[in-house]
N, C-alpha and C positions, 0 to 999 in steps of 0.2 A: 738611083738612090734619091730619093725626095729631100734630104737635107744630112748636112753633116756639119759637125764645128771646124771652123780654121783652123789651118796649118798651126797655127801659134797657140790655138786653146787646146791642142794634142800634145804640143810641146807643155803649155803648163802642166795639163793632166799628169805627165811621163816624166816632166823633170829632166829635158834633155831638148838637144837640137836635133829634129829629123835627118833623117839619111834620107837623100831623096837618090828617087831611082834611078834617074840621068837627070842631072844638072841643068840641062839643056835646055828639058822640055819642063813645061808648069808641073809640078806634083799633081796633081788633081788626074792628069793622065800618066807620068809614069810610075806614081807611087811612092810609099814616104814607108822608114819602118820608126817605130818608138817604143824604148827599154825602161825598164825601170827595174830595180831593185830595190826589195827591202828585208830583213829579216836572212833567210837562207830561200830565199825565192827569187827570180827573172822573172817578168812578162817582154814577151818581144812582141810588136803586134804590129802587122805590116797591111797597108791598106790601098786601093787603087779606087779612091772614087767613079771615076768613068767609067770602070765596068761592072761596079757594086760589088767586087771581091775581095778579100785579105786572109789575114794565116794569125794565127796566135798560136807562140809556141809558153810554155810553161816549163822553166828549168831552174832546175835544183841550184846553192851555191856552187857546188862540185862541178857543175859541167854535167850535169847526168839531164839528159832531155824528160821531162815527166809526160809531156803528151805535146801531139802539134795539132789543130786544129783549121782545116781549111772552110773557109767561108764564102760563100758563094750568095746570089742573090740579097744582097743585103738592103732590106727595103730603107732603112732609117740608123742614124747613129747619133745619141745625145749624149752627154754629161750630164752625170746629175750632183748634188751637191748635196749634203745637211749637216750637221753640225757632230754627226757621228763618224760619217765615209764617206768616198770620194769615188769615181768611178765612169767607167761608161754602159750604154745600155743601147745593146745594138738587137733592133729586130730584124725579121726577115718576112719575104714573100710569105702569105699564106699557103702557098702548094708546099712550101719545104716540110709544113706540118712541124717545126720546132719551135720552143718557148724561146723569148728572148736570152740572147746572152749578157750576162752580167761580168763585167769586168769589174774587181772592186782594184782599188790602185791607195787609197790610205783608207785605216790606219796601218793596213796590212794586207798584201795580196789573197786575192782568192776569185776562184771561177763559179760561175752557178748558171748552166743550161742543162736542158731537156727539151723530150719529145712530146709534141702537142696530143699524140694517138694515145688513145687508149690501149693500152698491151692487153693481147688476149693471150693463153693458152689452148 
């Protein structure tokens, strides 16, 4: 992964203190997750810098899983910021052939990826 924000700018992003994956070891290699809620929506988004992988789950207030998401080769991970929304913006390797994914985290959750290909019939 060529760059990612600190432990601490994830937490501000999420509004919460990391779950790191064992204590032990630096988060950068075993992993950190960060929740947010707002509205009747979760994002849980778990991330393991040293192997450029993580998972974003999407859940409903109820407890009802809406989709989980595994993330693989993740070239780059920023925040971005403007005076409207709040969010992260995670590209990837060019062979995955997918658009970046858009975490949006205020004023209100929401997801936005796709596939770089052109869909044939």
């Amino acid at each position: 992964m060529s760059s990612s924000p600190k432990l601490y700018e994830f937490e501000y992003l999420f509004e919460c203190d990391a779950k790191i994956g064992e204590p032990d070891i630096p988060w950068f290699y075993s992993g950190a997750t960060f929740s947010i809620r707002r509205d009747e929506f979760e994002i849980e988004f778990s991330l393991v810098p040293e192997i450029s992988n993580g998972e974003i789950k999407l859940l409903h207030k109820s407890g009802f899983q809406i989709v989980t998401l595994t993330l693989e080769n993740i070239k780059d991970i920023r925040i971005y910021r403007d005076k409207v929304k709040e969010g992260l913006l995670i590209t990837f390797n060019e062979e995955n052939f997918v658009e970046p994914l858009e975490i949006q985290t205020r004023p209100n959750i929401r997801l936005k990826w796709g596939t770089s290909l052109e869909l044939q019939r």
